[in-house]
Biopython code that builds the backbone (N, CA, C, O; Angstrom):
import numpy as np
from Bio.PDB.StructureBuilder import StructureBuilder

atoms = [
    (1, "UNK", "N", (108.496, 86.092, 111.717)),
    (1, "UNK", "CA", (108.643, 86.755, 110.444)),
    (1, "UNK", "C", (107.601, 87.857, 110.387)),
    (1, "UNK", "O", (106.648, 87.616, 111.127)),
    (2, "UNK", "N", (107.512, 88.998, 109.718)),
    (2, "UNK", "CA", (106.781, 90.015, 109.785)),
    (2, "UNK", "C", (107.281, 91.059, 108.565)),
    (2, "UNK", "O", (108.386, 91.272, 108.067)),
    (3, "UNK", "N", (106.311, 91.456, 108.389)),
    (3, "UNK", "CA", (106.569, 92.603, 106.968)),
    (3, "UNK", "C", (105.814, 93.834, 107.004)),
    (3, "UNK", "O", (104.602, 93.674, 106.856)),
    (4, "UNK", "N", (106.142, 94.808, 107.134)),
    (4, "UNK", "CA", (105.103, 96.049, 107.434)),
    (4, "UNK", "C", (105.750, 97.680, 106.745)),
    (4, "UNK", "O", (106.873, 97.918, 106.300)),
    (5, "UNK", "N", (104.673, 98.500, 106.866)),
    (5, "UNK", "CA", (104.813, 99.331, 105.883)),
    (5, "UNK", "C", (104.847, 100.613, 106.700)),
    (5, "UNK", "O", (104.075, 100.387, 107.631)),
    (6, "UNK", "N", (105.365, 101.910, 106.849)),
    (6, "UNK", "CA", (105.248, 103.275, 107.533)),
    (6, "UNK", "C", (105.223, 104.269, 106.561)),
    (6, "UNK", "O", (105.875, 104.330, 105.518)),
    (7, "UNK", "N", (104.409, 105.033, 107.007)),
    (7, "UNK", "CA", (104.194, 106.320, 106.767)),
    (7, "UNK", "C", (104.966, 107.564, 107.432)),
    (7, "UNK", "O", (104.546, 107.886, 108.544)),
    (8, "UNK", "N", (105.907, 108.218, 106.970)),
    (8, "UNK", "CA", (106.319, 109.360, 107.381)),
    (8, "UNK", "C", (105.925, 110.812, 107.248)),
    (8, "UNK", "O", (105.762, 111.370, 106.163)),
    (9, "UNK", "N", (105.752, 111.509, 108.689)),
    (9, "UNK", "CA", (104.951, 112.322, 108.772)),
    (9, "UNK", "C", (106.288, 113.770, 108.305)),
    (9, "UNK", "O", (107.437, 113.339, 108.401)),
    (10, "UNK", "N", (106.236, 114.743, 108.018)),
    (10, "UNK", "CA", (107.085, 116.295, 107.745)),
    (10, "UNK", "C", (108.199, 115.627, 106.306)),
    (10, "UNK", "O", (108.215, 114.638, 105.573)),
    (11, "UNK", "N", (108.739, 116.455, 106.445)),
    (11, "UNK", "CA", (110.456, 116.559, 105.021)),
    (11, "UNK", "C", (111.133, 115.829, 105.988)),
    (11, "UNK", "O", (110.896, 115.713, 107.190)),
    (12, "UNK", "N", (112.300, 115.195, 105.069)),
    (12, "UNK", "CA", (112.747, 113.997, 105.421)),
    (12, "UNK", "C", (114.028, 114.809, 105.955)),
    (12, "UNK", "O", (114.834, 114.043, 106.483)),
    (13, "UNK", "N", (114.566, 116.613, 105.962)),
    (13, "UNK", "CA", (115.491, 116.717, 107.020)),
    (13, "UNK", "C", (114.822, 117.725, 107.890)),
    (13, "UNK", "O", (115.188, 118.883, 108.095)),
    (14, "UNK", "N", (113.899, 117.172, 108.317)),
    (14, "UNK", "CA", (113.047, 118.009, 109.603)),
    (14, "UNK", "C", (113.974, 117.085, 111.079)),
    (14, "UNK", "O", (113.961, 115.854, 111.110)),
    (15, "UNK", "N", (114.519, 117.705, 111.900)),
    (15, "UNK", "CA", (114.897, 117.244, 112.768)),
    (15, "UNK", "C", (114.237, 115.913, 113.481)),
    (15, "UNK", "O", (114.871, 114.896, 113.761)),
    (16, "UNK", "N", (112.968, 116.107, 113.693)),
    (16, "UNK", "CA", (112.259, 114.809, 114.292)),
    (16, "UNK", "C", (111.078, 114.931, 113.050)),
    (16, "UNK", "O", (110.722, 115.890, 112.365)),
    (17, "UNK", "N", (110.552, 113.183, 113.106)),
    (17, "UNK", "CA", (110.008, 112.751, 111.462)),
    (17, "UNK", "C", (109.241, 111.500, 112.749)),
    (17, "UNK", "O", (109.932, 110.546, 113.106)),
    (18, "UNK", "N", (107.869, 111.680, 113.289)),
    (18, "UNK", "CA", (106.917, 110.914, 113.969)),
    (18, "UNK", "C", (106.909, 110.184, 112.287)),
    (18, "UNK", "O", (107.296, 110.521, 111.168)),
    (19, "UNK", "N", (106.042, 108.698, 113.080)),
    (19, "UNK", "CA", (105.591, 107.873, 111.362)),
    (19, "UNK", "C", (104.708, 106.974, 112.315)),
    (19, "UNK", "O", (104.765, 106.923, 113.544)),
    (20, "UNK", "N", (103.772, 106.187, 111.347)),
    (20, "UNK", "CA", (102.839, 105.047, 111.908)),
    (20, "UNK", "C", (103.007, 104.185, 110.865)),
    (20, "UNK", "O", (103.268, 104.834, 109.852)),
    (21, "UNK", "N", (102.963, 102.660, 110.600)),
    (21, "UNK", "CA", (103.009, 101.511, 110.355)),
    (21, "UNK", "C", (101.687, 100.614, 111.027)),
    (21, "UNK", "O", (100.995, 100.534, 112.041)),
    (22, "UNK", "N", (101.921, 99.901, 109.430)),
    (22, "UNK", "CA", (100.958, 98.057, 109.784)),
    (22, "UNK", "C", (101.234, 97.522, 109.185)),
    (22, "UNK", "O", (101.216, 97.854, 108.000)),
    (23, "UNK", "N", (101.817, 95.952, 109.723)),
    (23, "UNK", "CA", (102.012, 94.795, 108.929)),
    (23, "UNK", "C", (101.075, 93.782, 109.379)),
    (23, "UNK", "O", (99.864, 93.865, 109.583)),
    (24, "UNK", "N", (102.022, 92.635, 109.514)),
    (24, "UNK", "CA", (101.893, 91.290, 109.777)),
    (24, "UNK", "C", (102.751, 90.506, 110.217)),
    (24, "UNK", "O", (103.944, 90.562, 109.917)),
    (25, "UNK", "N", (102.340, 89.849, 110.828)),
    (25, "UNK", "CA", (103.355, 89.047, 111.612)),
    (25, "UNK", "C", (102.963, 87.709, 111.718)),
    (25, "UNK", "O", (101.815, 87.504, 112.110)),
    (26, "UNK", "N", (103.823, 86.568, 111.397)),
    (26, "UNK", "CA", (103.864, 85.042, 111.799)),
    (26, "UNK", "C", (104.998, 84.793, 113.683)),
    (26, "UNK", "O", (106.025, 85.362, 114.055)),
    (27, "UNK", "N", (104.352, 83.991, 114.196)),
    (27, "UNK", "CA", (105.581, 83.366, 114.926)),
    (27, "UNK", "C", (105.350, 81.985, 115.581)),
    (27, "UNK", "O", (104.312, 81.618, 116.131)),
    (28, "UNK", "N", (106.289, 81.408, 115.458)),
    (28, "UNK", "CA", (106.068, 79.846, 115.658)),
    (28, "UNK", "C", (106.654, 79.585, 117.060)),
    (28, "UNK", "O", (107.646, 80.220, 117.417)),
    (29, "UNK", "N", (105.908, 78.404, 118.106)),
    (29, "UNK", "CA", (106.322, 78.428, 118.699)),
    (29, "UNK", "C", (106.633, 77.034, 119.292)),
    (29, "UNK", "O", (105.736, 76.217, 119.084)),
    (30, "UNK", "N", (107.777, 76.546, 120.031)),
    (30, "UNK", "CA", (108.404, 75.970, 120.480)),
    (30, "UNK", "C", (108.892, 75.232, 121.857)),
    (30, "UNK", "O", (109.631, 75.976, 122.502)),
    (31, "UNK", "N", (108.667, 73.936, 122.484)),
    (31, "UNK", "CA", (109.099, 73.865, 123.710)),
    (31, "UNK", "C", (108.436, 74.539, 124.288)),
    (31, "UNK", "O", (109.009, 75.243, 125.120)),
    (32, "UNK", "N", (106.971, 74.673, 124.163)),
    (32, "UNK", "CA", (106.017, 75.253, 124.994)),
    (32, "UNK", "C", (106.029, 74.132, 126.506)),
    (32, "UNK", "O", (105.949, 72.905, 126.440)),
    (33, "UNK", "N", (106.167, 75.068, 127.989)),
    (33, "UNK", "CA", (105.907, 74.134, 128.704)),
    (33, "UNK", "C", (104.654, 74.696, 129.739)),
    (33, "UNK", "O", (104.884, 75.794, 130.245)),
    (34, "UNK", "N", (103.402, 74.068, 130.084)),
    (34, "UNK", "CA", (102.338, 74.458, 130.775)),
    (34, "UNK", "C", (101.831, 72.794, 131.356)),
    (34, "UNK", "O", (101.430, 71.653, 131.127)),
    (35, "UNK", "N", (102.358, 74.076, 132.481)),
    (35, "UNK", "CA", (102.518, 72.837, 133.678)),
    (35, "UNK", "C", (100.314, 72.413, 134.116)),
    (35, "UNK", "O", (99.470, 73.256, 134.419)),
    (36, "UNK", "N", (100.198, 71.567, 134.029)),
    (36, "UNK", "CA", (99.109, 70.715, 134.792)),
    (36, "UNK", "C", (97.821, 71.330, 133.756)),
    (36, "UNK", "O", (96.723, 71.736, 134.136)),
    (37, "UNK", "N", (98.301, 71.259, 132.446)),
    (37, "UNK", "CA", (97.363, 72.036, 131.139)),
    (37, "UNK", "C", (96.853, 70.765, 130.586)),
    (37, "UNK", "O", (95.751, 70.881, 130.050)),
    (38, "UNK", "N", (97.380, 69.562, 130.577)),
    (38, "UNK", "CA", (97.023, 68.450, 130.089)),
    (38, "UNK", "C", (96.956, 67.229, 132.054)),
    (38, "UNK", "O", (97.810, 66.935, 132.891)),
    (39, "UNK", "N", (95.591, 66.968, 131.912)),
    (39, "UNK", "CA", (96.018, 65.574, 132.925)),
    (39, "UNK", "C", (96.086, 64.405, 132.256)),
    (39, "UNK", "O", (95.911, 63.432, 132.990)),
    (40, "UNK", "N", (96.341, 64.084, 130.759)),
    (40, "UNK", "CA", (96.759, 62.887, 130.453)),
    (40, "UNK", "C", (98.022, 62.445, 129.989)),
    (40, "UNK", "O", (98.368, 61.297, 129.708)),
    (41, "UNK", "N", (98.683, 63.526, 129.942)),
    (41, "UNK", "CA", (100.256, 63.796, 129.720)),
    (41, "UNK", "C", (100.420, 64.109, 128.699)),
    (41, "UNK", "O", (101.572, 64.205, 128.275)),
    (42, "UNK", "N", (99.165, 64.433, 127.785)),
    (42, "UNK", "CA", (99.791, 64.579, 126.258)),
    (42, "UNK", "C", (100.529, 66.266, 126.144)),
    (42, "UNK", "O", (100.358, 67.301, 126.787)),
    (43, "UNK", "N", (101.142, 65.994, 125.324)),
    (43, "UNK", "CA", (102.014, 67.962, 124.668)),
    (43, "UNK", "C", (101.346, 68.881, 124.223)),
    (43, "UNK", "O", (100.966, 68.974, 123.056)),
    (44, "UNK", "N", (101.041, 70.003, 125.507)),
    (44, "UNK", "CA", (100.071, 70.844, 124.987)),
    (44, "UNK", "C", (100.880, 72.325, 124.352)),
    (44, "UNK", "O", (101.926, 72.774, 124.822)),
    (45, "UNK", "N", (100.164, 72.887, 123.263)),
    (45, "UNK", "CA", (100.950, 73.357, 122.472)),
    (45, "UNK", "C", (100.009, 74.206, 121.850)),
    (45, "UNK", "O", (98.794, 74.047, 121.967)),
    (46, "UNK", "N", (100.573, 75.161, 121.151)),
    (46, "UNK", "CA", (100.104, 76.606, 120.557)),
    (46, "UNK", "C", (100.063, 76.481, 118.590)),
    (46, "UNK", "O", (101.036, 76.227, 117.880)),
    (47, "UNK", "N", (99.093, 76.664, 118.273)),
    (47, "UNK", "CA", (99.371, 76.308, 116.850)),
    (47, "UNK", "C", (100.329, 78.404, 116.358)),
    (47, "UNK", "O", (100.767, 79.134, 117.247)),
    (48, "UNK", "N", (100.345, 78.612, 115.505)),
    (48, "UNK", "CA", (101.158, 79.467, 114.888)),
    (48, "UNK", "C", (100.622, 81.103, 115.127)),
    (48, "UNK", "O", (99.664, 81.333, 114.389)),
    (49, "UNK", "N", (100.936, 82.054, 115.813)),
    (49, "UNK", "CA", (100.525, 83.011, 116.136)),
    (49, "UNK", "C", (100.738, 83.853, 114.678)),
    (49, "UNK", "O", (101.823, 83.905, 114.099)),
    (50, "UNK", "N", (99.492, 84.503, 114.193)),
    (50, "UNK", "CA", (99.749, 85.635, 113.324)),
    (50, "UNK", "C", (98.638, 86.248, 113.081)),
    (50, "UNK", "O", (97.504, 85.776, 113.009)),
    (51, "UNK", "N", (99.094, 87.611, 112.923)),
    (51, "UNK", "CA", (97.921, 88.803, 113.342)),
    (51, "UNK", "C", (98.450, 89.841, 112.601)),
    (51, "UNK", "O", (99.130, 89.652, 111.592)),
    (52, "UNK", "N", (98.060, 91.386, 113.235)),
    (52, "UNK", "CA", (98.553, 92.258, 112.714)),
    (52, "UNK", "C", (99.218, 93.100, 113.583)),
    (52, "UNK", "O", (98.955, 93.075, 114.785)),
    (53, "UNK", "N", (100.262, 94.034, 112.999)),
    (53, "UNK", "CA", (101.318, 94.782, 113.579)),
    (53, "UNK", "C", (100.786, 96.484, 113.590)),
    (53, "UNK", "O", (101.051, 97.065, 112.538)),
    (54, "UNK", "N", (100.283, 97.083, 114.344)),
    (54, "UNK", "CA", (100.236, 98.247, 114.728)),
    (54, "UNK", "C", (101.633, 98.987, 114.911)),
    (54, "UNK", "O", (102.351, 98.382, 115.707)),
    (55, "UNK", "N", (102.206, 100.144, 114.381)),
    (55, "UNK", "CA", (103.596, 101.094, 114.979)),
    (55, "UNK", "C", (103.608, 102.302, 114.944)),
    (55, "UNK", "O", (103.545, 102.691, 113.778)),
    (56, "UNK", "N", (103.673, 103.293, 115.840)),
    (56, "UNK", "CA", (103.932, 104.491, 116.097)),
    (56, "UNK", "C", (105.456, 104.578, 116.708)),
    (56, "UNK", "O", (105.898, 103.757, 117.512)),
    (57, "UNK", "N", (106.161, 105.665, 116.217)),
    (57, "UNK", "CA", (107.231, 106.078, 116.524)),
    (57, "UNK", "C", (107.612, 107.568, 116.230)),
    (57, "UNK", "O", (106.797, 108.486, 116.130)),
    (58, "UNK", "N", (108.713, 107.652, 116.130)),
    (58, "UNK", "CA", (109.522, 108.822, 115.780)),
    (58, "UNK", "C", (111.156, 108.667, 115.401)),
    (58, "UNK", "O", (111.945, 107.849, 115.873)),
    (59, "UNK", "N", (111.395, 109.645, 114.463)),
    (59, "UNK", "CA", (112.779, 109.050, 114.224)),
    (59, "UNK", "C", (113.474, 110.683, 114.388)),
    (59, "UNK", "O", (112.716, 111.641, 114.240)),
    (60, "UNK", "N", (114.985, 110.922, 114.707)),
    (60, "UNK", "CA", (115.092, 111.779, 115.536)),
    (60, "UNK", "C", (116.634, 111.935, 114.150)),
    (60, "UNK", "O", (117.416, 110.986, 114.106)),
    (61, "UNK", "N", (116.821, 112.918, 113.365)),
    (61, "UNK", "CA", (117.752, 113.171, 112.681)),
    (61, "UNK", "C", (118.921, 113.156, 113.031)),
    (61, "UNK", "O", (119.121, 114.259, 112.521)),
    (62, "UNK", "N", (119.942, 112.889, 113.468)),
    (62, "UNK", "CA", (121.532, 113.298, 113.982)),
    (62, "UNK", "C", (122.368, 114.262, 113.206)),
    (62, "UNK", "O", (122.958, 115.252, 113.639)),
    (63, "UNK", "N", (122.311, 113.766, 111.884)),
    (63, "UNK", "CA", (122.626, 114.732, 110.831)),
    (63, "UNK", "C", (122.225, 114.112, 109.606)),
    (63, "UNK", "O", (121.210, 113.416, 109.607)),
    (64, "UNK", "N", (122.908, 114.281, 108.538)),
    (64, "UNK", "CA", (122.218, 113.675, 106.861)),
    (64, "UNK", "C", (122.588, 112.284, 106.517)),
    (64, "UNK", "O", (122.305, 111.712, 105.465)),
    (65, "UNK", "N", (123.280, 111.780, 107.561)),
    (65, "UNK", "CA", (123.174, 109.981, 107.371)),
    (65, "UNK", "C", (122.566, 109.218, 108.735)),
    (65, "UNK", "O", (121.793, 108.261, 108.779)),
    (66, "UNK", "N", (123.083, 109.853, 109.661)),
    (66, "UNK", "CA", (122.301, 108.891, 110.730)),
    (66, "UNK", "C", (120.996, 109.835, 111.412)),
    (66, "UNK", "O", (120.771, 111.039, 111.289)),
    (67, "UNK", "N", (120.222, 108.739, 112.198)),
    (67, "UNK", "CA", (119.446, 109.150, 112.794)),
    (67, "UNK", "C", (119.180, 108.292, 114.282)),
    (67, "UNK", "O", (120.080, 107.547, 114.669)),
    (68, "UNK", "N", (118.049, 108.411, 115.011)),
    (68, "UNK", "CA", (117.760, 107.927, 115.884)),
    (68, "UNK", "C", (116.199, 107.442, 116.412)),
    (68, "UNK", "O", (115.515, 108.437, 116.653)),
    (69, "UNK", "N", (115.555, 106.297, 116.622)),
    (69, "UNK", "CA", (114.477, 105.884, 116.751)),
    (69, "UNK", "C", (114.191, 105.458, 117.896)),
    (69, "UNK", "O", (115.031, 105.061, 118.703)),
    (70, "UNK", "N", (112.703, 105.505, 118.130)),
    (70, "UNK", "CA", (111.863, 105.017, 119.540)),
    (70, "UNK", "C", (110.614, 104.818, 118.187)),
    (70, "UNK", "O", (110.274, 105.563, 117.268)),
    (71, "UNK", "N", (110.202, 103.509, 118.599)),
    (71, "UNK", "CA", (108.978, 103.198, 118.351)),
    (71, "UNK", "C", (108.198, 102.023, 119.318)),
    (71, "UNK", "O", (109.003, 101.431, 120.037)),
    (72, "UNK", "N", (106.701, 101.550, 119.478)),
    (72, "UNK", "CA", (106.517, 101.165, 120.212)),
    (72, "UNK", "C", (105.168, 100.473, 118.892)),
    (72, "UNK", "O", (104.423, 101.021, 118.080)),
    (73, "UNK", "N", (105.471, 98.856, 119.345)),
    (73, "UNK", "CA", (104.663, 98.178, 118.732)),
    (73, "UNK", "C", (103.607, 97.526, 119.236)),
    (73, "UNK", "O", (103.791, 97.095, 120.374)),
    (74, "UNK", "N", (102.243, 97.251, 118.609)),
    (74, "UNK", "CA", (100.768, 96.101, 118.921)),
    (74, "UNK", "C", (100.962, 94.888, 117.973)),
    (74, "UNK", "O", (100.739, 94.815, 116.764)),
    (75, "UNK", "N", (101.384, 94.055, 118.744)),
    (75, "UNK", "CA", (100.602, 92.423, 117.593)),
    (75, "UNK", "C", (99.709, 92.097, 118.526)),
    (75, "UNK", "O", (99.861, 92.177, 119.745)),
    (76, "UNK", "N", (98.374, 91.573, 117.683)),
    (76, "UNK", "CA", (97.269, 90.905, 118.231)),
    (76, "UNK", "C", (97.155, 89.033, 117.808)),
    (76, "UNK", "O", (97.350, 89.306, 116.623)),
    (77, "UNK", "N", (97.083, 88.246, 117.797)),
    (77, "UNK", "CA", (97.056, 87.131, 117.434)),
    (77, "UNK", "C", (96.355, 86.363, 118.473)),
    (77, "UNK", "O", (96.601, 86.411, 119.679)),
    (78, "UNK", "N", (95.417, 85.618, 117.864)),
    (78, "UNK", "CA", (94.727, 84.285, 118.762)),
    (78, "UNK", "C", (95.217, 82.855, 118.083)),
    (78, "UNK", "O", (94.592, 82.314, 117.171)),
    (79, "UNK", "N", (96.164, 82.444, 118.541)),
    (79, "UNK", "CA", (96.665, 80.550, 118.050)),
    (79, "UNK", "C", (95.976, 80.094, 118.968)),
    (79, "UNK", "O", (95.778, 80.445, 120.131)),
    (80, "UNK", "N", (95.453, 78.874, 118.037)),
    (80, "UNK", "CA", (94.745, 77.803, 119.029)),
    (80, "UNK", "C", (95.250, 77.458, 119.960)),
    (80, "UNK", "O", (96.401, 77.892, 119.931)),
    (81, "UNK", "N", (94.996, 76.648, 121.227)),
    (81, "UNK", "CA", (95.739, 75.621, 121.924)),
    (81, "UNK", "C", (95.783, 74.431, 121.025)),
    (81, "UNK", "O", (95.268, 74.398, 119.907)),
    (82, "UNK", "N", (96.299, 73.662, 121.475)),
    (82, "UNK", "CA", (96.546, 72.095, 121.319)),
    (82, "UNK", "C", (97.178, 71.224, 122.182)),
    (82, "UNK", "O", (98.057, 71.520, 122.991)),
    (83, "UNK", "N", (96.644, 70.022, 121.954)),
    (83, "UNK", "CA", (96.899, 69.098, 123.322)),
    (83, "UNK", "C", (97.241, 67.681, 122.158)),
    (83, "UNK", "O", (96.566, 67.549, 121.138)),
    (84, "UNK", "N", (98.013, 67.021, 122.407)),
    (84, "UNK", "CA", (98.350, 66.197, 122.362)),
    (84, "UNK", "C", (98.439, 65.962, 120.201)),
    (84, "UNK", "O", (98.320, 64.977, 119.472)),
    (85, "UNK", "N", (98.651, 67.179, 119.984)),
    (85, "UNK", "CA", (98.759, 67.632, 118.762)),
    (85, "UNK", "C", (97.251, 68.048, 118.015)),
    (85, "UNK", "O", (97.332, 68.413, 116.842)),
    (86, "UNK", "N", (96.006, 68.011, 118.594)),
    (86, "UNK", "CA", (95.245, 68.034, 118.357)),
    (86, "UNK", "C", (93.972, 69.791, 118.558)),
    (86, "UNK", "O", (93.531, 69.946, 119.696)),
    (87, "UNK", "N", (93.797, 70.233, 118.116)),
    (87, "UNK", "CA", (93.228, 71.493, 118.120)),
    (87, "UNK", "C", (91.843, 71.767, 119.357)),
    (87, "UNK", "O", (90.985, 70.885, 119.334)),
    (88, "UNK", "N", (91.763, 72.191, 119.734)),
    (88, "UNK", "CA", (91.161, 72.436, 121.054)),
    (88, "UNK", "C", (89.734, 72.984, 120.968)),
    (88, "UNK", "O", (88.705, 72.731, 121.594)),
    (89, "UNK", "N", (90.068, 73.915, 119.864)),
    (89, "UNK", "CA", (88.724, 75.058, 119.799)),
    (89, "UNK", "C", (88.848, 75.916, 120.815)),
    (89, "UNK", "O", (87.851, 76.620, 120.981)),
    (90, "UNK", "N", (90.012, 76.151, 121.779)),
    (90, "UNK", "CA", (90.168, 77.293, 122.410)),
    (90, "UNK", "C", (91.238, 77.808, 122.175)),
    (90, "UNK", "O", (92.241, 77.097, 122.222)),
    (91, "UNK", "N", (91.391, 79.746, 121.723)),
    (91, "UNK", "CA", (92.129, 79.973, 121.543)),
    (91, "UNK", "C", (92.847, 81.153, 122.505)),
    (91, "UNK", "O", (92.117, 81.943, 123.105)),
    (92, "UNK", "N", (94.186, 81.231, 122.615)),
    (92, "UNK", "CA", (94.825, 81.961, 123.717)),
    (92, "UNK", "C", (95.105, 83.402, 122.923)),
    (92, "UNK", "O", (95.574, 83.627, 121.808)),
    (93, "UNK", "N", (94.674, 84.173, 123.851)),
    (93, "UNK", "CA", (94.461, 85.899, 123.555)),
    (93, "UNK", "C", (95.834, 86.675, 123.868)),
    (93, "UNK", "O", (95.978, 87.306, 124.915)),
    (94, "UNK", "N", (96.666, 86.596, 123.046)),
    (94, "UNK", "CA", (98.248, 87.511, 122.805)),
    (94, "UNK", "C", (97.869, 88.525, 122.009)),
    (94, "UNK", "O", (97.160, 88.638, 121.009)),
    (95, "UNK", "N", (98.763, 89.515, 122.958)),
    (95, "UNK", "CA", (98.268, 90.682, 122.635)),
    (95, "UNK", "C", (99.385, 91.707, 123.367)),
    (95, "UNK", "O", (99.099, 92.509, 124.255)),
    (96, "UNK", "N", (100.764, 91.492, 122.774)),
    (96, "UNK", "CA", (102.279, 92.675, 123.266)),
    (96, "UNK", "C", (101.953, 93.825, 122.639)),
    (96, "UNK", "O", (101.356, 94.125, 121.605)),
    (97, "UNK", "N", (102.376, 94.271, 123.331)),
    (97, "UNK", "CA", (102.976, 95.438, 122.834)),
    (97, "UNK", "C", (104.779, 95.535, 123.555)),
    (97, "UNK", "O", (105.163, 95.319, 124.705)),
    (98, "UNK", "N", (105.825, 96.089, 121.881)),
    (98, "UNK", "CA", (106.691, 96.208, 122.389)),
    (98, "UNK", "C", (107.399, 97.500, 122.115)),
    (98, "UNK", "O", (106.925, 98.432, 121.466)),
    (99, "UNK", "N", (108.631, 97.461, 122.699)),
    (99, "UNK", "CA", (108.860, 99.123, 122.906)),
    (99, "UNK", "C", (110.629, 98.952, 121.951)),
    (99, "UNK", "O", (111.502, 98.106, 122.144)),
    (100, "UNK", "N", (110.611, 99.979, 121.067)),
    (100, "UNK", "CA", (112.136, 99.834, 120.429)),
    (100, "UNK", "C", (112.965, 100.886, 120.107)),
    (100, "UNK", "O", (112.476, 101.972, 119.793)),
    (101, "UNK", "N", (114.282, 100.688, 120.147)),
    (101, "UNK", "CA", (115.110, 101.978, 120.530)),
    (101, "UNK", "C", (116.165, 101.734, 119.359)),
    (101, "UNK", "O", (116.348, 100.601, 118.913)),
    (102, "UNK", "N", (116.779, 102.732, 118.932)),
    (102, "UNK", "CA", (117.938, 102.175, 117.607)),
    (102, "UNK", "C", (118.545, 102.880, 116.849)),
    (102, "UNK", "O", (117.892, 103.859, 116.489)),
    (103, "UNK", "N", (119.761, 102.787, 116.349)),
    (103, "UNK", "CA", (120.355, 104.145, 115.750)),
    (103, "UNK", "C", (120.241, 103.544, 114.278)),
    (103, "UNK", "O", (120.291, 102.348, 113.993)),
    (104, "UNK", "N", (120.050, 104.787, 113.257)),
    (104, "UNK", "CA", (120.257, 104.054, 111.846)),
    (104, "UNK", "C", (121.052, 104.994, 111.300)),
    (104, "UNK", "O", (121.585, 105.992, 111.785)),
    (105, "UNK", "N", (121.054, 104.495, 110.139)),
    (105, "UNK", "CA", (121.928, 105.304, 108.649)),
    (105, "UNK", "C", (121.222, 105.234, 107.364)),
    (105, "UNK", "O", (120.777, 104.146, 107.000)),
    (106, "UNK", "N", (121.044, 106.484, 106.500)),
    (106, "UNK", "CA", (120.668, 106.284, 105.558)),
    (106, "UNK", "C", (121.460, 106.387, 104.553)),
    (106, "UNK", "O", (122.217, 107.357, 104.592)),
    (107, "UNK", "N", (121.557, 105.462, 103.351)),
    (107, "UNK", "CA", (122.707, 105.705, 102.217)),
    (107, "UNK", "C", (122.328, 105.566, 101.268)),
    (107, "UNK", "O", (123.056, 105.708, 100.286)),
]
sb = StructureBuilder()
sb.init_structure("model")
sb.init_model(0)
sb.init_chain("A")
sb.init_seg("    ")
for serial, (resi, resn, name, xyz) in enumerate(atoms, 1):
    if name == "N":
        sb.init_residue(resn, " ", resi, " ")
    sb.init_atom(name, np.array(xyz, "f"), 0.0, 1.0, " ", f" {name:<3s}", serial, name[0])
structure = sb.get_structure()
């Protein structure tokens, strides 16, 4: 889950319209498997990743309803480990960046 906010840079029918964004982000995770992370067999596991959302992009006009986007995102988040449901005091350093492509419409 994630919620975040952008700023658009020129007039909204300037052919290309760069923007930057920051939110937040939750993500839960699941069926974690790490092999030889526990030697007593217990379920080692990630408590809830959430951090913040860095975005730079650009959005590319087509004409007065659609357009076209590239943006490229940072989440940072440290979730604990956990072992056998229990909190570790060590936490694992995530840190994507992802890349996004997409046509829209405005109405």
């Amino acid at each position: 889950i994630a919620i975040s906010g952008q700023y658009h840079f020129g007039e909204a029918d300037n052919v290309f319209r760069p923007f930057v964004g920051v939110g937040y982000y939750e993500s839960n995770f699941s069926n974690e498997k790490i092999d030889a992370a526990s030697t007593t067999g217990d379920h080692v596991g990630l408590s809830t990743a959430k951090g913040v959302i860095g975005t730079v992009g650009v959005d590319m006009n087509i004409n007065s309803t659609w357009f076209a986007r590239a943006d490229a995102r940072y989440m940072r988040s440290r979730p604990e480990l956990r072992v056998g449901g229990q909190g570790t005091g060590s936490e694992l350093e995530l840190d994507p960046w992802t890349v996004g492509f997409g046509i829209g419409a405005r109405f």
